[in-house]
C-alpha positions in Angstrom: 0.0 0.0 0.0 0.9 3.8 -0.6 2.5 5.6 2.6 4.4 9.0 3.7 6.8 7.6 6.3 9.8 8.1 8.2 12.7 6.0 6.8 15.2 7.8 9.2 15.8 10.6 11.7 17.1 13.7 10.8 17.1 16.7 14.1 18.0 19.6 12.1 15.8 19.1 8.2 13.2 16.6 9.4 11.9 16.5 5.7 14.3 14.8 5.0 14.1 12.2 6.8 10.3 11.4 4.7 10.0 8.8 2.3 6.8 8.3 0.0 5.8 5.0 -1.6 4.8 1.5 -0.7 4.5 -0.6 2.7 3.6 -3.1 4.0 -0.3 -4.2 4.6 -0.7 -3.3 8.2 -0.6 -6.8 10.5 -4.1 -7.3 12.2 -3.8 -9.2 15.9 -6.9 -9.9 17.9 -9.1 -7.3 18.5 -8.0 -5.2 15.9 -9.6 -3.8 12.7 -8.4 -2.1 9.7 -10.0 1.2 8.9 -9.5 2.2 5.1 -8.1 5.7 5.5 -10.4 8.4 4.0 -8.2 11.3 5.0 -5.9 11.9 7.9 -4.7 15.6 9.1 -0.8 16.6 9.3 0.2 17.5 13.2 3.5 18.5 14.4 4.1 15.6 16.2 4.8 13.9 12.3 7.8 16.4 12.3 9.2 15.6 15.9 8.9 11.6 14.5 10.6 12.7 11.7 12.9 14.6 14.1 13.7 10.8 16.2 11.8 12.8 19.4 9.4 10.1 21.4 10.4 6.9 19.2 13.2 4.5 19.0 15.3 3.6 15.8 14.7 -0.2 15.9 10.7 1.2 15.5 11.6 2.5 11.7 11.0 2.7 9.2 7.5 4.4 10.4 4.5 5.2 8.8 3.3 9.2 9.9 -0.1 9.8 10.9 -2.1 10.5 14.2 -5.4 11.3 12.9 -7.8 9.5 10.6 -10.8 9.1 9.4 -12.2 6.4 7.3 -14.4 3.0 6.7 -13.5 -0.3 8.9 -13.8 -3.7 8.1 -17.7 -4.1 8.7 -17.7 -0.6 6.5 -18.6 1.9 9.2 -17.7 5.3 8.8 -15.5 5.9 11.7 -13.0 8.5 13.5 -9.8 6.8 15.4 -8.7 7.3 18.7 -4.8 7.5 18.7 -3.9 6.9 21.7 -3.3 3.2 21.7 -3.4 0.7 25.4 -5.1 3.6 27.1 -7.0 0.9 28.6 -5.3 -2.0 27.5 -7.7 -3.1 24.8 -6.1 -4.6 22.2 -2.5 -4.4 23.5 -0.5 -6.9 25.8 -0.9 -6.7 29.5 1.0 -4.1 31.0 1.5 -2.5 27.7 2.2 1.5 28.4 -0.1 3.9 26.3 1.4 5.0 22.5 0.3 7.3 20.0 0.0 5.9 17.3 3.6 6.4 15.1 5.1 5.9 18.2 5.3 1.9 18.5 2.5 1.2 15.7 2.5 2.5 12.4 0.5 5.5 11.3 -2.4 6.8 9.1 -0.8 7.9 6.2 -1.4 5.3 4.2 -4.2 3.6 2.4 -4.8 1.3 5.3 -4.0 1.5 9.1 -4.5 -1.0 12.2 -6.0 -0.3 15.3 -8.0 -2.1 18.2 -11.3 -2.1 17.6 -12.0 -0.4 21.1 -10.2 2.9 18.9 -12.7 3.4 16.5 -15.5 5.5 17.4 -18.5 6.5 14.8 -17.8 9.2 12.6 -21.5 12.0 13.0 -22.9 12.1 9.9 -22.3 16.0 10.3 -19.1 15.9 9.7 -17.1 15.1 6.3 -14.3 12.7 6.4 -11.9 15.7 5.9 -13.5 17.6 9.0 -13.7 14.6 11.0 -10.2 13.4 10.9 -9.0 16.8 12.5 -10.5 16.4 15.9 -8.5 13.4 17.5 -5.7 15.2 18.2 -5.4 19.0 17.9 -9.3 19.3 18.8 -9.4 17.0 21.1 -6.3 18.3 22.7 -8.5 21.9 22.7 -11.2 20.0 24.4 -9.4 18.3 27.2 -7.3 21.5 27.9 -10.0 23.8 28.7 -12.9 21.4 29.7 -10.8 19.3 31.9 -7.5 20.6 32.6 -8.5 24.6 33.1 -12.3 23.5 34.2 -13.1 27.0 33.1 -17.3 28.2 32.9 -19.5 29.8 30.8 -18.0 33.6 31.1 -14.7 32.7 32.4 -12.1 34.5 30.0 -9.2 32.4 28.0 -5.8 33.4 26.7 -4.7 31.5 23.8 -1.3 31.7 22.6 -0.2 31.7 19.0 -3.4 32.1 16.6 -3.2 30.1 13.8 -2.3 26.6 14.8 -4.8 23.3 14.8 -4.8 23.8 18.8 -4.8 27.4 18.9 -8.2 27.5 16.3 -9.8 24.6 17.9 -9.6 26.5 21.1 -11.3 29.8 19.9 -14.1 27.9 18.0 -14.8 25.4 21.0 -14.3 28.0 23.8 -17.1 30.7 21.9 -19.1 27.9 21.4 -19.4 27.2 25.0 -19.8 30.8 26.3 -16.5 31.5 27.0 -14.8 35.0 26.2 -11.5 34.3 24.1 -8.7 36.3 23.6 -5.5 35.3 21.2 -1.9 36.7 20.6 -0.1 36.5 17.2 2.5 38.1 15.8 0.7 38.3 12.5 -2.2 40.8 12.7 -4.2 38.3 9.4 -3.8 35.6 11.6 -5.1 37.4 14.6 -8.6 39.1 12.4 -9.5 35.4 11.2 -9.3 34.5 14.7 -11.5 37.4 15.9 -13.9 36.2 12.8 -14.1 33.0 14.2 -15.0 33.9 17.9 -12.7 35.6 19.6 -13.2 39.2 21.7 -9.9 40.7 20.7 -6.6 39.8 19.2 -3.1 40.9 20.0 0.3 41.0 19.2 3.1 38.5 20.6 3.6 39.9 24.8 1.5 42.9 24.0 -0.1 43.6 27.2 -3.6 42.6 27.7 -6.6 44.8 29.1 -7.7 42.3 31.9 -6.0 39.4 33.8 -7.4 36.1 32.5 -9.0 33.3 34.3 -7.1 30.7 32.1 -4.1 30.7 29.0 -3.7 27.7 26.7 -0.1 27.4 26.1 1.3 25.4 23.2 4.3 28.0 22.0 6.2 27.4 25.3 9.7 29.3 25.6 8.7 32.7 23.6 5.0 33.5 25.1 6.2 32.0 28.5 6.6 34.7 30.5 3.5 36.8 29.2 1.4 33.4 29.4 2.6 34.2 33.8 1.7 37.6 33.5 -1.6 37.8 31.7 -3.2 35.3 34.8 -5.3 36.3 37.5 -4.1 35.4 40.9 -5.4 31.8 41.2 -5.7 31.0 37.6 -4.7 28.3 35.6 -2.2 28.1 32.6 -2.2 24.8 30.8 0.2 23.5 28.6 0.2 21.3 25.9 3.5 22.0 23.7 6.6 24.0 23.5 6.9 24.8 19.6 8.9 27.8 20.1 11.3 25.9 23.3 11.1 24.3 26.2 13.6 26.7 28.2 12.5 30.5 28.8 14.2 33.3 29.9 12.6 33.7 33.3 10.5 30.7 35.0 9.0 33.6 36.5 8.7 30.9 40.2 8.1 34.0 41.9 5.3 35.1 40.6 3.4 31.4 40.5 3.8 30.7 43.8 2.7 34.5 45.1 0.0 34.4 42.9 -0.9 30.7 43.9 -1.1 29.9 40.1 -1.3 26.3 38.5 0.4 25.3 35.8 -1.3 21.6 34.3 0.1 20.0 31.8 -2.1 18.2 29.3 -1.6 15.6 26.4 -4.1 14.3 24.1 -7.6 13.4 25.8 -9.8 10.2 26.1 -11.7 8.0 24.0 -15.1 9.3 26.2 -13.5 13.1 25.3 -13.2 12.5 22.1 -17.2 11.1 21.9 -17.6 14.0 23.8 -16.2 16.7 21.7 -17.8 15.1 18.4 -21.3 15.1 19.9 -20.9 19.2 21.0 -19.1 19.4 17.3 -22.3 17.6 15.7 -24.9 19.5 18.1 -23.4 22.7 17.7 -22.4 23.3 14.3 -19.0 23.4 14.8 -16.5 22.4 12.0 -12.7 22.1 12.0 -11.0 24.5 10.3 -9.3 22.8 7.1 -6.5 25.2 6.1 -5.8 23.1 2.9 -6.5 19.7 1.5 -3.7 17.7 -0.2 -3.9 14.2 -1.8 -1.3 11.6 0.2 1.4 11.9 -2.6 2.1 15.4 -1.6 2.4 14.6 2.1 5.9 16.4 2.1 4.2 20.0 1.1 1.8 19.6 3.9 4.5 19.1 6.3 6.6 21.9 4.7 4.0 24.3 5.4 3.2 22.9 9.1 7.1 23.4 10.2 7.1 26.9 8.5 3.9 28.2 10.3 2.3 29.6 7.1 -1.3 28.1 8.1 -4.0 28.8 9.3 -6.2 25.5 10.6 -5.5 22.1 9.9 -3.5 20.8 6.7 -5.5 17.4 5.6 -4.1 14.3 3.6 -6.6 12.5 1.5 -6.9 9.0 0.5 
């Protein structure tokens, strides 16, 4: 079958490290199913694979690909879960939790393996394109400010860095559910689409903000760190869920958390019952992924050209 994958690591030009052309049929043990890939969305965890970051050489060569949507084997429209042994269905005892493209091969390909507990039904809402977005950057969204923040109806939400698949997910979901949501970017197109999709106000990188928030999503890590600190109210909450820009700031800023009593979660992924969650509120709702761009699977290396350089806005999606 036809696959984008990782044939090596390379630190410093992750692209390339790619490879596109044929694999191997996926192997199918108990409890597994095959889903017949419809389309799959490009995160940048395929570039820290790529990189060698959160998988071991002897796992190569590697097929890319945390999201997909598609058809299974009893030809059911479905959305995967990739978060494989979360529960230990499917995997051996004792087995520690993987993304997929960590230990089992990925989604960008024609056909990808997964436990049959991973395959949740696709809403009719939603298009195969749209619905292959929310396992991981949406449902990362979700988890960070339904779970990890708790923030309510009212409550107001700093997210960092307009433009990525978190970033947007975050804005749509958090308007959606009441929530007043402000962004920083350091380009002012990126920062109007974001306003046009919900939020109150957009500004620049560390520009100072009118109010103290009650929450800040944080996936740009070392650059917006120390604003990310100062924009909270006492008592709030910043979560973080990446580090695009670093993981090492300047200033830790210590002092201030533990004056201000501030909590700092961090947050990876979400749950298969999250993920039913967030495509039943997606389905009710309204609410639809933002699809920057879809490519066919043979130009896999342009999407992830334009997901390390930033020039996005939404989700790049491989089709099938």
């Amino acid at each position: 079958m036809f696959a984008a994958y990782a044939a090596r690591f390379d630190a410093r030009t992750p692209l390339d490290a790619l490879e596109l052309g044929e694999r191997p049929d996926p192997r199918v043990p108990d409890h597994w199913t095959v889903v017949d890939v419809r389309a799959a969305s490009v995160n940048h965890h395929d570039l820290w694979t790529l990189r060698g970051v959160g998988i071991r050489e002897e796992a190569l060569p590697m097929i890319l690909g945390c999201d997909a949507a598609g058809t299974d084997d009893r030809g059911e429209e479905v959305v995967i879960h990739s978060v494989i042994g979360a529960t230990g269905h499917g995997v051996a005892p004792g087995e520690r939790p993987s993304l997929l493209t960590e230990k089992y091969q990925g989604s960008f390909a024609e056909r990808v393996a997964v436990p049959r507990w991973n395959v949740l039904p696709k809403p009719k809402e939603l298009s195969f394109e749209e619905a292959c977005c929310l396992p991981t950057a949406w449902l990362t969204a979700y988890r960070m400010l339904f779970t990890q923040a708790a923030v309510r109806p009212g409550d107001t939400v700093l997210v960092q860095g307009a433009g990525g698949g978190v970033a947007t997910a975050a804005v749509v979901l958090g308007a959606a559910a009441g929530l007043r949501m402000l962004v920083t970017s350091r380009d002012e197109a990126k920062g109007r689409r974001a306003v046009e999709l919900g939020a109150e106000a957009a500004f620049g990188t560390g520009e100072r903000l009118p109010r103290r928030v009650d929450a800040v999503l944080e996936t740009v890590g070392a650059a917006t760190w120390q604003h990310s600190v100062k924009s909270l109210r006492p008592g709030g909450t910043m979560v973080i869920s990446g580090a695009t820009s670093g993981q090492a700031p300047p200033s830790a800023e210590l002092n201030r958390i533990f004056y201000l009593e501030l909590r700092v979660v961090g947050s990876t992924m979400g749950t298969r019952e999250e993920l039913a969650g967030l495509m039943s509120f997606c389905a009710s709702r309204g609410l639809r992924p933002l699809v920057d761009e879809v490519l066919p699977l043979d130009r896999a290396r342009e999407g992830l050209a334009r997901m390390e350089s930033g020039d996005l806005f939404g989700k790049i999606v491989l089709t099938v």
